[in-house]
MARTI-798987 format. One record per residue (C-alpha): residue in three letters; x, y, z. Coordinates in Angstrom, 1 decimal. Layout:
BEGIN
 residuo      x      y      z
     ALA      X      Y      Z
...
REM end
This chain:
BEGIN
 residuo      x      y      z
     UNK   21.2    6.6   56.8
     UNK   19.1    6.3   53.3
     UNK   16.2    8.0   52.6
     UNK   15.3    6.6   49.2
     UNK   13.5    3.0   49.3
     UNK   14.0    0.5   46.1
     UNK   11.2   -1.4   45.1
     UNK   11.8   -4.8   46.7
     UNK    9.8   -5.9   49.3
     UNK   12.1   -8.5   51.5
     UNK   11.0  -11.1   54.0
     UNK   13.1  -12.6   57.1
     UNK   14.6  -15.9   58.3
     UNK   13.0  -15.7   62.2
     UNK   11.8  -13.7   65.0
     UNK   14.9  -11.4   65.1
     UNK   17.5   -9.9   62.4
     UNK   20.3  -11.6   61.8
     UNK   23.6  -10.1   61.1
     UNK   23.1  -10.8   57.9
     UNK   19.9   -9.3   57.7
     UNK   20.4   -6.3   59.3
     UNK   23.0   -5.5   56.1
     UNK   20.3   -6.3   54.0
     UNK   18.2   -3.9   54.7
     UNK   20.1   -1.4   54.6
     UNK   20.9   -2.0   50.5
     UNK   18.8    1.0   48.7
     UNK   16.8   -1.7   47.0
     UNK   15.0   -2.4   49.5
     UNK   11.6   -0.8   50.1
     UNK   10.1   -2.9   52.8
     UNK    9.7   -6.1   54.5
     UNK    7.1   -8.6   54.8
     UNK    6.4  -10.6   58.1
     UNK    5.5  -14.9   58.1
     UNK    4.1  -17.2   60.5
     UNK    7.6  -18.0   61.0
     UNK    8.4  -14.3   62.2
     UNK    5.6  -14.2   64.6
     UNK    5.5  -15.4   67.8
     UNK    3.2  -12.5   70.0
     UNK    2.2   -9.3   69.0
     UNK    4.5   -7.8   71.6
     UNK    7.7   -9.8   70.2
     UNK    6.0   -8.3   66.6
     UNK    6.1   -4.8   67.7
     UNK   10.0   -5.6   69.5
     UNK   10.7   -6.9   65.7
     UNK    9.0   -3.9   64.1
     UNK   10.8   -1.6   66.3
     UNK   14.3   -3.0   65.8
     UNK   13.5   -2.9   61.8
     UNK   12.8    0.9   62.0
     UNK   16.0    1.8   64.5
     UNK   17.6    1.1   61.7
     UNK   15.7    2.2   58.5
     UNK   12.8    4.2   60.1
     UNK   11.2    4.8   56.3
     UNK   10.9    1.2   55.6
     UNK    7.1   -0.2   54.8
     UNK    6.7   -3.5   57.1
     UNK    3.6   -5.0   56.3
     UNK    2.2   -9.1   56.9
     UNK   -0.8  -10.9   55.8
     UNK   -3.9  -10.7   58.0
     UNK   -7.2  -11.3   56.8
     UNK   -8.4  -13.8   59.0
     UNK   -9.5  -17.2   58.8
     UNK   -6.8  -19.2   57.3
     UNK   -4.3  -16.4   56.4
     UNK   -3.4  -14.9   59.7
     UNK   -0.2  -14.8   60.3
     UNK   -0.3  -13.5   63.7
     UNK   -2.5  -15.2   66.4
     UNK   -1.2  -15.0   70.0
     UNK   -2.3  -11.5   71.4
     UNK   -4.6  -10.2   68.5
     UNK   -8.4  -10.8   67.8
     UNK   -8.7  -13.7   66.3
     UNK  -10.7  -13.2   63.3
     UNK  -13.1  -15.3   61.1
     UNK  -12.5  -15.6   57.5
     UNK  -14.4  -13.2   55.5
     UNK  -16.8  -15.6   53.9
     UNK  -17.8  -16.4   57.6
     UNK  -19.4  -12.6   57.7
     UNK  -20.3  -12.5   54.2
     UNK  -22.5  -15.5   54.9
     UNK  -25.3  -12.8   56.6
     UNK  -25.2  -10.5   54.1
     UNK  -28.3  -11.5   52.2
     UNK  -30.2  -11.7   55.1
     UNK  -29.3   -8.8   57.3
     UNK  -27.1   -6.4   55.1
     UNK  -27.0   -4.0   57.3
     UNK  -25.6   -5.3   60.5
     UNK  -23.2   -7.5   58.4
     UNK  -21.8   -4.0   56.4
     UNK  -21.1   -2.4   60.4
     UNK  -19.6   -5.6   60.9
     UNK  -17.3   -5.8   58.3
     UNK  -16.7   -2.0   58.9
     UNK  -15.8   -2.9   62.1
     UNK  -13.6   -5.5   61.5
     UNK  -11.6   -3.8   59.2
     UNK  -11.0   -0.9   61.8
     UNK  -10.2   -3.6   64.6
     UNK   -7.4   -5.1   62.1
     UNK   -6.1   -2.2   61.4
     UNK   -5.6   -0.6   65.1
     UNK   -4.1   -3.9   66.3
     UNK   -1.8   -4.0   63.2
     UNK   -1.0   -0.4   64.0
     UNK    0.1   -1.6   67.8
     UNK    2.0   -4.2   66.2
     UNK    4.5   -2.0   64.6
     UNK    3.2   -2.4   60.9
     UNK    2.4   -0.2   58.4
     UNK    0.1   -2.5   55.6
     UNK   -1.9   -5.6   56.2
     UNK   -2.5   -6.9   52.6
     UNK   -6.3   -6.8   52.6
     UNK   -9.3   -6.9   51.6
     UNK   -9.4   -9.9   49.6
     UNK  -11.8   -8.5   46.8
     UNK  -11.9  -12.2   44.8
     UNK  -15.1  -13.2   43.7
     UNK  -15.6  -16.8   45.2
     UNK  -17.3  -18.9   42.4
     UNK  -16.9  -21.6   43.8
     UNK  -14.0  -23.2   42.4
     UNK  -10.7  -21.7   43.8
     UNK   -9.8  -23.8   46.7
     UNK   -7.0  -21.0   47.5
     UNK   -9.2  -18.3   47.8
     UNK  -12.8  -19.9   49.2
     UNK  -13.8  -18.4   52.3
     UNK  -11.2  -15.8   52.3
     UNK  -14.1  -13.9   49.6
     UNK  -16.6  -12.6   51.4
     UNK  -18.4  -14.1   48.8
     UNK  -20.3  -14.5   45.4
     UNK  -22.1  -11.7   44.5
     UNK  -20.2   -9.2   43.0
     UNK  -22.1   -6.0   44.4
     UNK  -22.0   -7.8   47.9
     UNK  -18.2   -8.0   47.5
     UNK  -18.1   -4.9   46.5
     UNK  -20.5   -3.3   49.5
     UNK  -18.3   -5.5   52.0
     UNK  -15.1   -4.4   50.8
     UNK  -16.2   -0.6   50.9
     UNK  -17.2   -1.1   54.2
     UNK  -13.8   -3.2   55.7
     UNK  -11.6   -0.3   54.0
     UNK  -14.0    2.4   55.8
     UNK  -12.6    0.4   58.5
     UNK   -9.0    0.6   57.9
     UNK   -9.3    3.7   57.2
     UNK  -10.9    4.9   60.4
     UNK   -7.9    3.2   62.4
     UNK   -5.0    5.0   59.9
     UNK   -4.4    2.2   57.7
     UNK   -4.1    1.8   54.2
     UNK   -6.2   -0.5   52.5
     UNK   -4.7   -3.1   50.2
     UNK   -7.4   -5.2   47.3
     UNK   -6.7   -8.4   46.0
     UNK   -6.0   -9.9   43.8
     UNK   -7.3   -7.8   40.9
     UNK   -8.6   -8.7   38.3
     UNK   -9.9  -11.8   39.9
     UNK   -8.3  -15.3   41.1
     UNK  -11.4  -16.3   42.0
     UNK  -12.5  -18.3   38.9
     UNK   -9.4  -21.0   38.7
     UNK   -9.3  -23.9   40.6
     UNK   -5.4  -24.0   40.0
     UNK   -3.1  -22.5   42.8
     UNK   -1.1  -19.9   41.0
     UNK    1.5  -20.8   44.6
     UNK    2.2  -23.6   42.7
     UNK    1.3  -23.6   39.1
     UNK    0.6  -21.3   36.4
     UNK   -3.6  -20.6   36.7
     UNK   -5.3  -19.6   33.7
     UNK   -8.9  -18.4   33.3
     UNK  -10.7  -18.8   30.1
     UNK  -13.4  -17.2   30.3
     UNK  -14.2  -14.1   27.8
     UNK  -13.7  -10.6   29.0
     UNK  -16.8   -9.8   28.9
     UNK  -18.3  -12.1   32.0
     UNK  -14.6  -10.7   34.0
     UNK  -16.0   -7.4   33.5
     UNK  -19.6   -8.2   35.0
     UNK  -18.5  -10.2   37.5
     UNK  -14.4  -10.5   39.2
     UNK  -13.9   -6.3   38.2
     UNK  -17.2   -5.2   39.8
     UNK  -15.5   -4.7   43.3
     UNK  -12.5   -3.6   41.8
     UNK  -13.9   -1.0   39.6
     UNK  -16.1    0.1   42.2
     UNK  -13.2    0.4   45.0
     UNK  -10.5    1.7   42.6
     UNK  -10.6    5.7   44.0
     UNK  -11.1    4.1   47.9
     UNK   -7.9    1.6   48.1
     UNK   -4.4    2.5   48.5
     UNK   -2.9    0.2   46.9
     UNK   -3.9   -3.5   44.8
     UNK   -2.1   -6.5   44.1
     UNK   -2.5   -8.3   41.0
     UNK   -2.9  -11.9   40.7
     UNK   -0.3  -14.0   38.5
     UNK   -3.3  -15.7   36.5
     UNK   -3.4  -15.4   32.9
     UNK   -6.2  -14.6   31.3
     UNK   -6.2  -15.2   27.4
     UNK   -9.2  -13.6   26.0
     UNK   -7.6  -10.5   27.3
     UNK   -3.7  -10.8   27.5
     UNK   -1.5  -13.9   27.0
     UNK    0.7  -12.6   30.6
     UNK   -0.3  -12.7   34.0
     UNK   -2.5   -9.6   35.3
     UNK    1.0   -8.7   37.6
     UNK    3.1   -8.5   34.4
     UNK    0.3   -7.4   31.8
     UNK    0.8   -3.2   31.0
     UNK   -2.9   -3.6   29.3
     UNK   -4.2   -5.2   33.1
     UNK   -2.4   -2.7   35.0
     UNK   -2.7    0.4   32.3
     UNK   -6.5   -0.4   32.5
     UNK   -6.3   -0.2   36.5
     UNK   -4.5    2.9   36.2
     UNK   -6.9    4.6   32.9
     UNK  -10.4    3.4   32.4
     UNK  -10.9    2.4   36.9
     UNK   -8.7    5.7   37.4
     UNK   -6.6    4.2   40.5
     UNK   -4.1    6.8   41.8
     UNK   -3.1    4.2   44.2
     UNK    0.0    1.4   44.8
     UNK    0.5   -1.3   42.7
     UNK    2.7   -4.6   44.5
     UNK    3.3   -7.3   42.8
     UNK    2.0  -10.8   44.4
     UNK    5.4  -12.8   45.4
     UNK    7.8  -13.2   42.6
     UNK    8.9  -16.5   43.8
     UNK    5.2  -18.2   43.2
     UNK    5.1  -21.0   40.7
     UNK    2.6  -18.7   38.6
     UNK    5.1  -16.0   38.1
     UNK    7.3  -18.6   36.3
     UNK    6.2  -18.0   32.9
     UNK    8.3  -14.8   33.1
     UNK   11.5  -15.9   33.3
     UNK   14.0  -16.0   36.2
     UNK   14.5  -13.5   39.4
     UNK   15.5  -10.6   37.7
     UNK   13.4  -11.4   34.8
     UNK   10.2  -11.2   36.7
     UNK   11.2   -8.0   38.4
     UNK   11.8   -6.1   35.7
     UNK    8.3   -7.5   34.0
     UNK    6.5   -6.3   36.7
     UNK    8.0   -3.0   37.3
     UNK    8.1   -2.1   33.5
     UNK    4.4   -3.5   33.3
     UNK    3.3   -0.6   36.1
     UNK    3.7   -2.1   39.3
     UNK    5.7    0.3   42.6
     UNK    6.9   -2.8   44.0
     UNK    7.7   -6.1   44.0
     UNK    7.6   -8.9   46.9
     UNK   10.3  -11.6   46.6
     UNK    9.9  -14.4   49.6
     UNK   10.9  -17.8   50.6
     UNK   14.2  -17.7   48.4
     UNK   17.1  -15.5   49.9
     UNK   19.1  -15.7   46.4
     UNK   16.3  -14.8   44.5
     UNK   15.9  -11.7   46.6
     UNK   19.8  -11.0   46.5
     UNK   18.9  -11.6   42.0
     UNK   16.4   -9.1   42.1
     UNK   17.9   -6.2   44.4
     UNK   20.6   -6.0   41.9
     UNK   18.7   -6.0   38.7
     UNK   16.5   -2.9   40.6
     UNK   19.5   -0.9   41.3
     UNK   18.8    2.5   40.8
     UNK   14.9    1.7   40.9
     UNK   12.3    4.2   43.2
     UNK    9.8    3.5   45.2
     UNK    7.9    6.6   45.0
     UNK    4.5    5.9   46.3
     UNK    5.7    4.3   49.9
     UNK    5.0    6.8   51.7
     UNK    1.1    7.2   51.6
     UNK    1.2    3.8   52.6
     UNK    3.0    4.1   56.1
     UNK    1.2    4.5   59.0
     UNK    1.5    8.3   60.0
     UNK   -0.5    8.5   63.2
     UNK    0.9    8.2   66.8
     UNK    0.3    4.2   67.1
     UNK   -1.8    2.9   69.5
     UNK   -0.2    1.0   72.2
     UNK   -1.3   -3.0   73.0
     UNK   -2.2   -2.6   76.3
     UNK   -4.5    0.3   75.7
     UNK   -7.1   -1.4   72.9
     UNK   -9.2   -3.1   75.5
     UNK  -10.2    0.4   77.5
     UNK  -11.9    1.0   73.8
     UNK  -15.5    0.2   73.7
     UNK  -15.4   -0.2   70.1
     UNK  -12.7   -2.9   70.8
     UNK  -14.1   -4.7   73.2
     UNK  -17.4   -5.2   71.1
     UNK  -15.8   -6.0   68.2
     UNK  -13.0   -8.3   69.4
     UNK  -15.9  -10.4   71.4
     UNK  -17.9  -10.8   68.4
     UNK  -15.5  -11.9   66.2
     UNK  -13.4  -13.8   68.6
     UNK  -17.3  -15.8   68.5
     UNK  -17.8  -16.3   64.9
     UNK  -14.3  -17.7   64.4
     UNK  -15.0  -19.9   67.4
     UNK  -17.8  -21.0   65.3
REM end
């Protein structure tokens, strides 16, 4: 059995390893997989899933997206959640109870994650919604930048609390297109200057907190011609002036916005050379196979600060927590809403 992980992040083809698959990941390339909607059925089957994954490669990062609201991935047996704009909306009227709330929210995601098997959820989103991103919207907790910022601190006080790591995104901002970089190739004029004020004030503030940031593949001229993912000035500036220590993962190499790059291996090697720890290639099996072999002989170092090292709390056992119960009742009513 390997010990060392690659830096490609994989995802699957169902709710169980194929043959195929199970080959796959055992290619030193690999570094960890990412769960889809179409790899979830329960949390139970998730946790059966997650299990069978680390029989085989027990240092393996699994991780999914769950923020809530429209991106969670996982639904049957799990809170389910409101999108973060939903609690956002209180802040300016009752700061503090929305500040416990997002607190406890981010603890609640990350002890039923943790029952699920997984190491990461990739959150908090830590966009600025300015109204004109369509792919990001209410999954911002909002506009203000110091509100985002307070939020944020509070949901990865959360995470933390419950053992997980805390994941931003997607720096420095992709809340200021209204293009989808899923599907094409977002680029934000505006000057550096009103980026600084505004999209970096949560990330600048959160940089020592977070475990680990992904960048956003939106180009942003007035400061570098590349994407932020692929941009050694975005990323050395994360690393420099904001002083992270953290993770850096690249958003999904097989997005339309990572296209200016070049093919698989192409974009791989952009991002890794550019600073980022790892890169996540989904939705196109030969892409994946493109990009393991242009990492050969590639680390990745930082994974293990981002796996979940405490004895997991079981499914069964959440709902004799107090803290649980409250939580998962009020949120369960606000995404009702």
């Amino acid at each position: 059995m390997t010990h060392s992980l690659g830096p490609v992040i994989l995802d699957l083809e169902g709710i169980r390893l194929t043959t195929d698959e199970r080959q796959l990941l055992m290619r030193p390339e690999v570094g960890g997989v990412i769960l889809f909607a179409r790899n979830v059925e329960t949390a139970r089957q998730v946790r059966e899933l997650c299990d069978t994954i680390r029989r085989l490669r027990p240092e393996l990062l699994l991780a999914i997206d769950q923020e809530g609201g429209r991106v969670q991935r996982l639904r049957q047996g799990v809170t389910r959640l409101p999108a973060m704009g939903r609690i956002g909306r209180d802040f300016a009227v009752a700061p503090e109870v929305t500040l416990r709330l997002c607190r406890d929210a981010g603890w609640l995601l990350g002890m039923e994650m943790a029952a699920c098997g997984l190491d990461v959820t990739f959150a908090p989103v830590l966009d600025v919604d300015v109204g004109l991103s369509s792919v990001i919207g209410d999954r911002s907790f909002g506009a203000d930048p110091d509100a985002v910022a307070a939020m944020g601190h509070a949901f990865v006080t959360g995470l933390h609390e419950a053992g997980m790591a805390a994941v931003g995104k997607h720096f420095p901002g992709h809340g200021g297109v209204a293009a989808d970089s899923h599907h094409e190739v977002p680029v934000d004029d505006r000057p550096f200057s009103e980026l600084k004020s505004r999209d970096l004030v949560p990330f600048t503030a959160l940089a020592g907190q977070l475990d680990a940031i992904m960048p956003a593949h939106v180009i942003y001229p007035d400061f570098d011609a590349r994407p932020a993912g692929f941009s050694p000035g975005w990323l050395g500036m994360l690393r420099e002036s904001l002083g992270f220590k953290g993770t850096l993962f690249s958003d999904d190499l097989g997005m339309a916005g990572a296209g200016v790059v070049g093919g698989p291996s192409e974009r791989a090697r952009a991002a890794l050379e550019a600073g980022c720890d790892a890169v996540l290639v989904c939705n196109d099996r030969q892409a994946a196979l493109e990009v393991m072999d242009a990492c050969v002989g590639r680390r990745f170092k930082p994974a293990s600060r981002l796996r979940y090292g405490r004895a997991r709390p079981e499914l069964d056992t959440l709902e004799a927590l107090s803290r649980w119960r409250r939580v998962h009742a009020r949120l369960e009513a606000m995404a009702g809403h």
